[in-house]
N, C-alpha and C positions, 0 to 999 in steps of 0.2 A: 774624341771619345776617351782617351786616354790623358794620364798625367802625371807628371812627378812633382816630388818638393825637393831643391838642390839648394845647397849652402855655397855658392861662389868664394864666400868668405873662407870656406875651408880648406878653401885647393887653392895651389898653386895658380897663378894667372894665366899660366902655360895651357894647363889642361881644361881649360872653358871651353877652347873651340872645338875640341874636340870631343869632349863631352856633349857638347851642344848637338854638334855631327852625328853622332850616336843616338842620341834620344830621336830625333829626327826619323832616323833610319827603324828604331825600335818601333815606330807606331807613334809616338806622343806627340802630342800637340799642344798639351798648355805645361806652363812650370810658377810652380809659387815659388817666393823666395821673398827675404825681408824680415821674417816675422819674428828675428831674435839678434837684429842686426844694428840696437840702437849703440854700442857701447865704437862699432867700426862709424855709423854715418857721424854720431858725435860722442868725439874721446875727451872732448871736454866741453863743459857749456858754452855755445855758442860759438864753437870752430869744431865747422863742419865739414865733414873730407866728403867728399861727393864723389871724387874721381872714380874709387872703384867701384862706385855700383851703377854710374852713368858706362865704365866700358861693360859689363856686366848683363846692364841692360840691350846695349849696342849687340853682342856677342851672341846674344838669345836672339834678340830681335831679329837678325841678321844670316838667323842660321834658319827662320820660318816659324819659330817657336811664338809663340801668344802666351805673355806673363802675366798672371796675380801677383801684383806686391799686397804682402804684408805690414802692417802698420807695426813696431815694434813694441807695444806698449807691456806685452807680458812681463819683459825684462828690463824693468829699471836702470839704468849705469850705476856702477860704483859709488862717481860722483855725486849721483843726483842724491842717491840715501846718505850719504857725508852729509848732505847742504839738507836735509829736510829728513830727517829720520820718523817722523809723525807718518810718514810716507807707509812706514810697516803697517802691516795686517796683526793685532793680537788677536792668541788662541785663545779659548774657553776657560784657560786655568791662570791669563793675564798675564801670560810671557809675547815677547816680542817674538815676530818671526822674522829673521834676517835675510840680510844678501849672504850670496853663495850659492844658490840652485835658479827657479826664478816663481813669477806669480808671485813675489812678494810686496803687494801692495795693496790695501786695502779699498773696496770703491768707494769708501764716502769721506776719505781726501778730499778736502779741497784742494790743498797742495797739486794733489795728482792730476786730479781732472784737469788745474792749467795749465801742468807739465805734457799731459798728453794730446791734451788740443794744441798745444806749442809746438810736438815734434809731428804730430798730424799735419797740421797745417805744411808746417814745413816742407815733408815728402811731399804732399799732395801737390802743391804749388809749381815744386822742383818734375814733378813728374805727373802730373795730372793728364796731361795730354801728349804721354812718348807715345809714339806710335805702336811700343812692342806692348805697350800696359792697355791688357781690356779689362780686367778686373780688378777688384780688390777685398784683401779678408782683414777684416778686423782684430786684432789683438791674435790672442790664440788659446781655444781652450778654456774657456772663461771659466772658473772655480778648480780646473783640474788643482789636486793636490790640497782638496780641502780646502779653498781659499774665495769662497762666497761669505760666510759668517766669520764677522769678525767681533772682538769684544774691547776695542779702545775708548779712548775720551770721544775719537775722531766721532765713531759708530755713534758713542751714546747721543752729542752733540746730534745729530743728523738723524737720529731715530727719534729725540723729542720733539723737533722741527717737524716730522712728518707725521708725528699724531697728534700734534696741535693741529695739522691742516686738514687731519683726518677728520678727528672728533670733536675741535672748536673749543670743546672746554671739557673740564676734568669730571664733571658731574657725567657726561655721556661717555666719557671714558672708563668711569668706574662702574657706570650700568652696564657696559657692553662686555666688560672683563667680570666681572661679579665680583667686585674686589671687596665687597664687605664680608665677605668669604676670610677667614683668617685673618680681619682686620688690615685687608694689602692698600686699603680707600687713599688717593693722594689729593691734596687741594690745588697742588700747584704742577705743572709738567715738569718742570724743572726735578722733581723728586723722584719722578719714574727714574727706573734701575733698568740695567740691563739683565736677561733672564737668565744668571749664571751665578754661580758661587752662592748660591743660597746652603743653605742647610738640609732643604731635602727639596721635594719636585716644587718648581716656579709653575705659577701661574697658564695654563694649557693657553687660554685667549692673549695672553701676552705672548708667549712662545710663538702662536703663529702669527699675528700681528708682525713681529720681528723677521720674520720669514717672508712676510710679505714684504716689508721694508727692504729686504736684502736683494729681495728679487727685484724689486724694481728698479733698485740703485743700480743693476747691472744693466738691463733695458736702457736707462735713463743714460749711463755712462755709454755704450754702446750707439746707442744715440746720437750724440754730441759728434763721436768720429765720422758717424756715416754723414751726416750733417755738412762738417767740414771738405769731405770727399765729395760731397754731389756738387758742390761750390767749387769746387777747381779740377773735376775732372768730367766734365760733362761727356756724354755717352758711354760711359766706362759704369758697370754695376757692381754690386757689390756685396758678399757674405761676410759669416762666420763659420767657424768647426766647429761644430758641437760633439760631445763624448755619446760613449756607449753606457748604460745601467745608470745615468747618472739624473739626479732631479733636484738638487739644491735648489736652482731657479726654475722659474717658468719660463718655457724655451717660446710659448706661442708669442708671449710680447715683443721677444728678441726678434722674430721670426717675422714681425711685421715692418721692421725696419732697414728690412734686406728684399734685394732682386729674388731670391733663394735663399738655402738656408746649404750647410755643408754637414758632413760629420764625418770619425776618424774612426774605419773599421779596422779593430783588430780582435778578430773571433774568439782565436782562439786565447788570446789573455783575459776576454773574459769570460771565460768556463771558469777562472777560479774568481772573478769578481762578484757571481751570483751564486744564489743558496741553493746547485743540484745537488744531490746524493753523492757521495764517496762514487757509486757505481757509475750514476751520470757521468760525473767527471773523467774517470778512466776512459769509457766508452767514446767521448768527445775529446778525448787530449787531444790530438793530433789533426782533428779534422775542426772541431769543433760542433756543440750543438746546429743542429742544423735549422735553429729560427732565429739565434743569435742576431745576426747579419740582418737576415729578412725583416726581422721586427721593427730593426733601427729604421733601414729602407723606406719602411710603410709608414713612421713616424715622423723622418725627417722631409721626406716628400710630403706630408699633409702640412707639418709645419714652415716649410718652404712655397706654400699655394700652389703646390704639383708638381716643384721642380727642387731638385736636390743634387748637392755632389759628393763625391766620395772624395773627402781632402786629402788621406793620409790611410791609406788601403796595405793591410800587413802583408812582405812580403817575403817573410819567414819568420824565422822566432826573434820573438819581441826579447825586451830585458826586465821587463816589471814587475810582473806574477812572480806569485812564490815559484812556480816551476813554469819553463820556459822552452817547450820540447818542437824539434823540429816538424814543419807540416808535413803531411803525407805528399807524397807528389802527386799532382794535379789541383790540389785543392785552392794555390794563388790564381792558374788561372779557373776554377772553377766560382772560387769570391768577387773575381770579377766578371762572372759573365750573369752571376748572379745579381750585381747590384745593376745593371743595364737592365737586364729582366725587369728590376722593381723599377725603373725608371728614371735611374743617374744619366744625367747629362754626360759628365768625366767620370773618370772612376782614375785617380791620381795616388801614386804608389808612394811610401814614407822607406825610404828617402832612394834617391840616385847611387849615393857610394855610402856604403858603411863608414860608419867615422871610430878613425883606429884610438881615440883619446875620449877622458871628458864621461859623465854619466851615461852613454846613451851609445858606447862601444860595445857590449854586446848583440844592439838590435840591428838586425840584418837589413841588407840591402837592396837595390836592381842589380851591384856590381860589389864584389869583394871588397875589405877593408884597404883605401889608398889605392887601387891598382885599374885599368881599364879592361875588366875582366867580368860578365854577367854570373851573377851566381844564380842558382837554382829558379828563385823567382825570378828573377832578369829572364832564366829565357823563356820562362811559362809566361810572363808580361810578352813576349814579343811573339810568341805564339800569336794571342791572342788578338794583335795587334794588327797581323797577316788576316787572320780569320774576320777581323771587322773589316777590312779591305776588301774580301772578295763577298761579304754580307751589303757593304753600303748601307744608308740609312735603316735605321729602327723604326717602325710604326709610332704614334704616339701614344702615350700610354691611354688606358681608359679608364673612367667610377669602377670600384667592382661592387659584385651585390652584397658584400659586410662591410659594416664600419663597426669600426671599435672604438668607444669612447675613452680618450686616457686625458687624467686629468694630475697636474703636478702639483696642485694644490690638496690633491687627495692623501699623494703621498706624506706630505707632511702633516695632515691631521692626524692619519693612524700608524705614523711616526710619533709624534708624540703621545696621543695614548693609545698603545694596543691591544692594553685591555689582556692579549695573548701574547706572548712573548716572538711567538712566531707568523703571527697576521704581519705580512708584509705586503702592501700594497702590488709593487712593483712585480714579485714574484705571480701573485693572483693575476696581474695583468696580461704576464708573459703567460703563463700554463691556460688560460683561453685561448689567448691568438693560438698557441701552440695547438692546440687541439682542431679548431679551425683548419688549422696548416695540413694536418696530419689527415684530411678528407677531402684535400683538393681544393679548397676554396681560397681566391684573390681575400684579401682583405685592406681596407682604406682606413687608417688608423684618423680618427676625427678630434676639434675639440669641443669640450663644452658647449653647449650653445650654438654651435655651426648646423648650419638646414641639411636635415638628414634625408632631403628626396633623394628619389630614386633607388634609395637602397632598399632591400630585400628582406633584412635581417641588422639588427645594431644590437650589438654586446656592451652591455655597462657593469663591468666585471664590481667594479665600486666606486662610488661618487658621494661622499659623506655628506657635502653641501653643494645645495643645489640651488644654479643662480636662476632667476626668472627665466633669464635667455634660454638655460640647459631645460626649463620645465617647459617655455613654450616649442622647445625642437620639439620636445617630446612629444606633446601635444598634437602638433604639425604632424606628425610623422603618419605615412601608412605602412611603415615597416613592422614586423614581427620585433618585438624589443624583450631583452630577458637582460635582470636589474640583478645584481652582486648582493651579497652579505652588508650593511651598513649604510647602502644607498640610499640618502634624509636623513643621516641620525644624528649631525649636527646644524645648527647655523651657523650662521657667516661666523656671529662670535665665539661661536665653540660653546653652546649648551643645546643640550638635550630640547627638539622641539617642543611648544606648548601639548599639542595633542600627540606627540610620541611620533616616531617614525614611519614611517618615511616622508615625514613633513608634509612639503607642498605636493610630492607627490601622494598622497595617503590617498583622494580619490580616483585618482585615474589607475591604484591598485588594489582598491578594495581589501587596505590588508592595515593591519595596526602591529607591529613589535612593542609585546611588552617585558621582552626579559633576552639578553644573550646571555651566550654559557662561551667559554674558551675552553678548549680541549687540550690536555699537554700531550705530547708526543704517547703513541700507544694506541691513545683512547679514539674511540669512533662511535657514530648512532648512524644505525640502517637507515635506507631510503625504499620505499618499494613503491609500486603505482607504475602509471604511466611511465616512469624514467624509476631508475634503481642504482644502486652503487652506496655510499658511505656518505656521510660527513665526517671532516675532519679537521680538528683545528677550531672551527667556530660553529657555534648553532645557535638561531635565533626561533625564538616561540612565536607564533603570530595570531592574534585575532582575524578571522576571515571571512569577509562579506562575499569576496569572488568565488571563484571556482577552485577546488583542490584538487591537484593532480598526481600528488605524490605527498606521502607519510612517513615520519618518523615513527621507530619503532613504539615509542610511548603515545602512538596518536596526533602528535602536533602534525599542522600541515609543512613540509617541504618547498613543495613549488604550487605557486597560487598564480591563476590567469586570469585576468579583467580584457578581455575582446581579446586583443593584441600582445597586451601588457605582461608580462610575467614577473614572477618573483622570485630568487631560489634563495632560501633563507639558507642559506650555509657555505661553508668554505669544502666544495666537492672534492671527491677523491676522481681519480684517472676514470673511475665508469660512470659514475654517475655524472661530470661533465660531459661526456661522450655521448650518455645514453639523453640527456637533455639537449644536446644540440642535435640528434640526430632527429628527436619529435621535432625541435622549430625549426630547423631545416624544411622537414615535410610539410610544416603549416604556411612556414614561408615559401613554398615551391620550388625549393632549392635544390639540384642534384647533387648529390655529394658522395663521393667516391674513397671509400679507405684507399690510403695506398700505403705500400709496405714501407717498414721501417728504416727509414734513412731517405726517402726518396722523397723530392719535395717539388711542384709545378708552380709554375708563373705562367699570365699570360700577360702579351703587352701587342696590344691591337690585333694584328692576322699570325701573330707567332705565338707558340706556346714554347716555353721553357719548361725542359726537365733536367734536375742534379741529385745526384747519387752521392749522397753523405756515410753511406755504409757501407757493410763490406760485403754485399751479394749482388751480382746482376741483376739487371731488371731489364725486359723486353717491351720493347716501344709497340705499341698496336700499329698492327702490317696498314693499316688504312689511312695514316699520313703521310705528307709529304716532307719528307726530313732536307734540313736542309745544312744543319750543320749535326757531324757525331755520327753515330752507327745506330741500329737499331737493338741493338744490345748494347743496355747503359753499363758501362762497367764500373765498378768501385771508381768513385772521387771522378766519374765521366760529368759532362753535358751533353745535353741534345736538345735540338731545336727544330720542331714541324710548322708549316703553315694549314695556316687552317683558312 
């Protein structure tokens, strides 16, 4: 249930076993390592020191421990960018990105990709079947630090390759971009550019074309390692880490080439990653928002086919965020007993011992900088660790009755035009769940196109284009369904449908958009009817064959229902999403329970999880049976009844 990431490489050889002994004793049971470790297994091409991490492994193995190696590919050597500098990732403005931090490599290298099936293979071979190695993670991180889009010869080369194979020829490439549009029409692929250093905005249907390309080259790259590892490690599975707020790529293709999928929670560095309020942020410094975490959970478990780990679990102040403020105590072991709640297998802490040198000395430990000593998190990890010992097994988790559709393709459409300067996809995404959260209900974060039986209720906060697959779920579905601001209002190739939006959905919502409006900060239009509260930020006009159940102050319809189907033509404010899930709630036969501010439930089979993100008590109902915690939740508590 538990896990760390340890650097061998950074300690002395002395203090392994005894490190080892320690973790052991703390509760943990698996350890990654590896994943930054190419420059020690080979310090030059093709002499390779093996010794230290063949006793390394030994010393783990040996102590009871179960290893994830790392495949090293994040971090290039020295050497290799010497001998191959084509190897870099350019930025957007055609400067090289060099060695000296890491993720300096672009994926549509050719170079790279045989560099890294080289040292792939190699570990894999060399360790494919230790007995201490059950798993393995791929790379690390895949685009952290801006490093999916890149703009070289390498890119351009490897972007015209995949729209030849896309489009076959130039004539159905210039129909699908509308490139007689500004005279952009090319005869030959070879003349396509890449979407950067224009003179003022490139081409929208090119922009995400490119997006796509970039996504898949990582899938594609990813691929090839997992590939290599099922070929020399037979019974051994295998992930990635994925981040938090992040959507460069599309995580679901990634996601299909792994046993599970991983990701790397640190809460509270991202309260300054996403767009809350000055006051948001103050209120969550230290604890952090309290769906941050959950969200990811609910995301990476769907894109894991139910099963997910927590790679790299914060276990105090990080180093990365503009501000960097210590947690409150309880809340390391409160983030983990949270990510078990949503359904982590491990939940694996970053790192073992603080490292006293090097970028990444300010971020905190299980144990002080250099010393055998638990710092703060350390002994809330080991708390915990007790507590799952006298718990034993967890139920398996189960469907809940919401899923929410999230789609990474979305993001980058109303990324590139927003039309509002503030429609941000990902924020819209999060303040639904959030809302969800805030009344009690499990939610199963889904993708596009996935069979939405059995659920209750699906939120499509926005989905701009809409594949056959995502139109026939919907179709398919007897859930209550309520559709976002923009949902049909492009094609695949980024124009405005024939008969106006919501495209292919237009029948099954009896609704036509013929005009948005963007609202800049300030401005709002009332809602009243069956649900009430504000639009804000965006509003769309709608023709309406269905049913109206709520209006704008000037008469336009709000929310339009076809049987099932709904519509909310706007970007809500805090009531008027509230007062709108609380009606399909009721239509969907859903009970739904406010509960007070900071306190948030999970359940995962006969157990119900509750955690206190605020700063007021809260009183567990006398009529469970508790099994871990008190019945007075206290600030930054858990508690845990069977039911």
């Amino acid at each position: 249930m538990l896990g760390v990431c340890y650097y061998p490489e950074h300690w002395p050889e002395t203090m392994w076993a005894e490190d080892a002994r320690r973790m052991v004793a703390l509760g943990i049971s698996h350890v990654r390592i590896g994943e930054f470790a190419w420059s020690r297994i080979e310090p030059r091409r093709d002499a390779f020191d093996w010794g230290w991490l063949d006793r390394a492994l030994n010393v783990l193995g040996n102590a009871g421990l179960k290893v994830v190696l790392g495949t090293p590919t994040a971090t290039p050597p020295k050497w290799l960018m010497d001998e191959h500098p084509d190897i870099a990732p350019i930025d957007e403005e055609g400067r090289p990105r060099g060695f000296g931090s890491r993720r300096h490599y672009t994926f549509s290298s050719q170079t790279y990709w045989r560099e890294s099936a080289r040292i792939v293979e190699a570990i894999a071979r060399r360790y494919g079947e230790h007995p201490a190695v059950v798993g393995w993670q791929t790379d690390n991180e895949y685009g952290c630090h801006d490093t999916i889009m890149s703009w070289g010869a390498e890119d351009l080369r490897a972007f015209r390759q995949w729209l030849r194979r896309t489009y076959q020829s130039t004539d159905q490439l210039n129909e699908a971009w509308g490139s007689v549009f500004w005279s952009m029409e090319v005869t030959e692929f070879d003349q396509v550019s890449l979407p950067n250093l224009t003179v003022t905005e490139t081409n929208p249907a090119t922009r995400l074309d490119f997006r796509r390309f970039q996504s898949q080259q990582v899938a594609a790259y990813d691929r090839m390692q997992c590939d290599i590892i099922r070929a020399h490690s037979p019974g051994r599975w295998t992930t990635t880490n994925m981040m938090g707020f992040f959507t460069e790529f599309d995580h679901w293709p990634v996601g299909e080439n792994h046993d599970f999928v991983s990701w790397d929670s640190y809460p509270i560095g991202f309260v300054e990653r996403f767009p809350f309020s000055e006051d948001e942020r103050n209120r969550w410094a230290t604890t952090s928002h309290p769906d941050i975490a959950p969200f990811h959970h609910d995301l990476y478990r769907g894109i894991g086919g139910g099963r997910f780990w927590v790679m790299e679990q914060q276990p105090g102040p990080v180093n990365w965020a503009p501000w960097n403020p210590v947690p409150k105590p309880g809340m390391v072991r409160l983030w983990t007993w949270e990510a078990l709640a949503h359904g982590a297998d491990v939940v694996s802490y970053f790192r073992w011992r603080q490292m006293p040198a090097a970028q990444e000395q300010m971020h905190a430990g299980l144990n002080l900088p250099g010393l055998q000593e638990l710092s703060v998190g350390g002994r809330e990890a080991e708390s915990v660790g007790r507590e799952l010992a006298g718990l034993g097994a967890l139920p398996p988790n189960e469907q809940a009755s919401v899923a929410l559709v999230f789609d990474y393709e979305a993001q980058w459409v109303l990324d590139i035009q927003r039309q509002g300067a503030d429609f941000r996809y990902f924020e819209l995404a999060f303040r639904w769940y959030e809302a969800v959260r805030t009344i009690g209900l499990d939610v199963d974060i889904v993708r596009p196109g996935q069979s939405l039986e059995g659920y209750r209720l699906v939120l499509v906060p926005s989905l701009p284009t809409v594949s056959d697959a995502a139109e026939q779920a919907f179709r398919d579905s007897s859930a209550v369904v309520l559709y976002g601001p923009r949902t049909g209002s492009k094609t695949r190739h980024f124009s405005i449908p024939d008969q106006l939006p919501p495209g292919a959905l237009r029948d099954l919502l009896g609704i036509r958009i013929t005009e948005v409006s963007s609202l800049r900060p300030g401005l709002s239009e009332a809602v009243d009817g069956l649900v009430s509260g504000a639009a804000i930020r965006w509003v769309e006009h709608m023709d309406v064959a269905s049913t109206a159940l709520a209006h704008f102050a000037d008469g336009h319809c709000a929310l339009a229902a076809n049987g099932r189907h709904h519509y909310l033509a706007a970007w809500p404010d805090a009531r008027l999403l509230s007062t709108t899930l609380e009606l399909l709630c009721k239509r969907a036969d859903l009970k739904a329970h406010a509960l007070p501010p900071g306190i948030r439930m999970r359940r995962r089979g006969s157990l119900h999880f509750a955690f206190n993100y605020g700063a007021e008590s809260w009183e567990i109902p006398n009529d469970v049976e508790l099994v871990l915690g008190e019945r007075i939740l206290a600030p930054q508590g858990v508690a845990i009844w069977r039911v």
